[in-house]
C-alpha positions as CSV (number, residue, x, y, z in Angstrom):
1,X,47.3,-11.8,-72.2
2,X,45.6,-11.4,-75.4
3,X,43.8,-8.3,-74.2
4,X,46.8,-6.1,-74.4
5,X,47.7,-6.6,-77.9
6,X,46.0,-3.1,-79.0
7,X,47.5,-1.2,-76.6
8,X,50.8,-2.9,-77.0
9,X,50.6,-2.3,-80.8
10,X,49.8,1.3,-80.5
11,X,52.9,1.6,-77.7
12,X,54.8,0.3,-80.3
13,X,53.5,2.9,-83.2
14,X,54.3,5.6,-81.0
15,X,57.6,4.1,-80.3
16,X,58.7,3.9,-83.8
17,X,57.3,7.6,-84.5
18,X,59.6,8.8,-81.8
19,X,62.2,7.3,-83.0
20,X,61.9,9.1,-86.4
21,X,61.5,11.8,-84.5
22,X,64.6,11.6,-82.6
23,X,66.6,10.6,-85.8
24,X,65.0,13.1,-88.3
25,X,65.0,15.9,-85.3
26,X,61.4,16.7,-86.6
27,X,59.4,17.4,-83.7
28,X,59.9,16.7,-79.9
29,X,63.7,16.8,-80.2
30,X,63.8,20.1,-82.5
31,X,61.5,21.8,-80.0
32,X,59.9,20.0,-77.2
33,X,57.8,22.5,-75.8
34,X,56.4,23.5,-78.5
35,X,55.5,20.0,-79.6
36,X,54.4,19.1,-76.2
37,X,51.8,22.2,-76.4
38,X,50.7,20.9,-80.0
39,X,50.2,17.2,-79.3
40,X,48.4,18.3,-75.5
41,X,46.1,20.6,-77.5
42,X,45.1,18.5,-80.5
43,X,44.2,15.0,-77.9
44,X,42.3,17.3,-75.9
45,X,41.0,18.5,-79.2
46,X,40.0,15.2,-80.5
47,X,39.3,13.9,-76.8
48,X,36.4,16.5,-76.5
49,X,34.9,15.7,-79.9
50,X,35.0,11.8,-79.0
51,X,33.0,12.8,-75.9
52,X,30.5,15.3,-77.2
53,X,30.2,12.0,-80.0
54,X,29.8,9.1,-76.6
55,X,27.1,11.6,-75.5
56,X,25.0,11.7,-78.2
57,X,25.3,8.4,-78.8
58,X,26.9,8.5,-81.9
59,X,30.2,6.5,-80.9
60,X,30.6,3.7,-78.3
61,X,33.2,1.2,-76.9
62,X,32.7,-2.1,-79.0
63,X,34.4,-4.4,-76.1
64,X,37.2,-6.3,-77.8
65,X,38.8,-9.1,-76.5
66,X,42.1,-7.6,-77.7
67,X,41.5,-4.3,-75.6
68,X,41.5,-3.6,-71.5
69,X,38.5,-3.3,-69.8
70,X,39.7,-0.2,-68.5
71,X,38.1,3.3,-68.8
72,X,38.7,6.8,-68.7
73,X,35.5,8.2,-69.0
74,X,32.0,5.9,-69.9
75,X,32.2,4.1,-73.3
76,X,36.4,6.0,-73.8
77,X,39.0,3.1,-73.2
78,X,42.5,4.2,-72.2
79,X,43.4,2.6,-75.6
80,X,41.6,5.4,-77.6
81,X,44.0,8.4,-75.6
82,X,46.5,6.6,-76.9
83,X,44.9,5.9,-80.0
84,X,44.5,9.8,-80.4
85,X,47.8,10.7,-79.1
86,X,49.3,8.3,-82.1
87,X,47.3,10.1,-84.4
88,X,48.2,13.3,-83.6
89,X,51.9,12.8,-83.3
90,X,51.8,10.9,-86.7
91,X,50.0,13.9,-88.5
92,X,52.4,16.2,-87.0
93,X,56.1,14.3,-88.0
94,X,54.6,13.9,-91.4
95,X,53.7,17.5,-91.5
96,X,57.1,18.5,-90.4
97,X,58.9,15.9,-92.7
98,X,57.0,16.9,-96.0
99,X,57.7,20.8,-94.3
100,X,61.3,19.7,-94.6
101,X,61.7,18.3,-97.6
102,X,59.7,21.0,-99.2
103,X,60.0,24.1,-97.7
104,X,57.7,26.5,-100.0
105,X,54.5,24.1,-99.6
């Protein structure tokens, strides 16, 4: 059981960021095509760079007992798509927010 508290917690992250999202009318529920393009774009993005970095050997899976032992790729747990996915949905509601609150920046 103790294995799915990453996932779970990043579930949860992305939970609470829709949920601004949805209040706030920022991103996904202002225009959700447009955010669906962005967020598919910037994990594939991100997802390439983590691969071209597991094939040089430069970044590997650790194994941690809070994690799953399951895998998308060699050395690229299903945690770190939604690890990336967080990230880039975070970026993009803060982006929007400070867009919002100040419009000429």
């Amino acid at each position: 059981m103790i294995n799915f508290l990453y996932i779970a917690s990043l579930l949860i992250g992305i939970s609470g960021i829709a949920i601004l999202d949805w209040k706030y009318k920022l991103a996904f529920w202002l225009d959700h095509k447009r955010t669906a393009q962005t967020l598919i774009i910037s994990v594939s993005v991100f997802t390439i760079w983590d691969l071209l970095g597991i094939s040089f050997g430069i970044f590997f899976s650790g194994g941690s007992k809070y994690s799953l032992p399951v895998y998308i790729f060699p050395e690229f747990p299903i945690e770190e798509f939604c690890f990336l996915t967080l990230l880039c949905y975070c970026t993009l509601i803060i982006y929007r927010g400070i867009s919002r609150l100040w419009p000429r920046i």
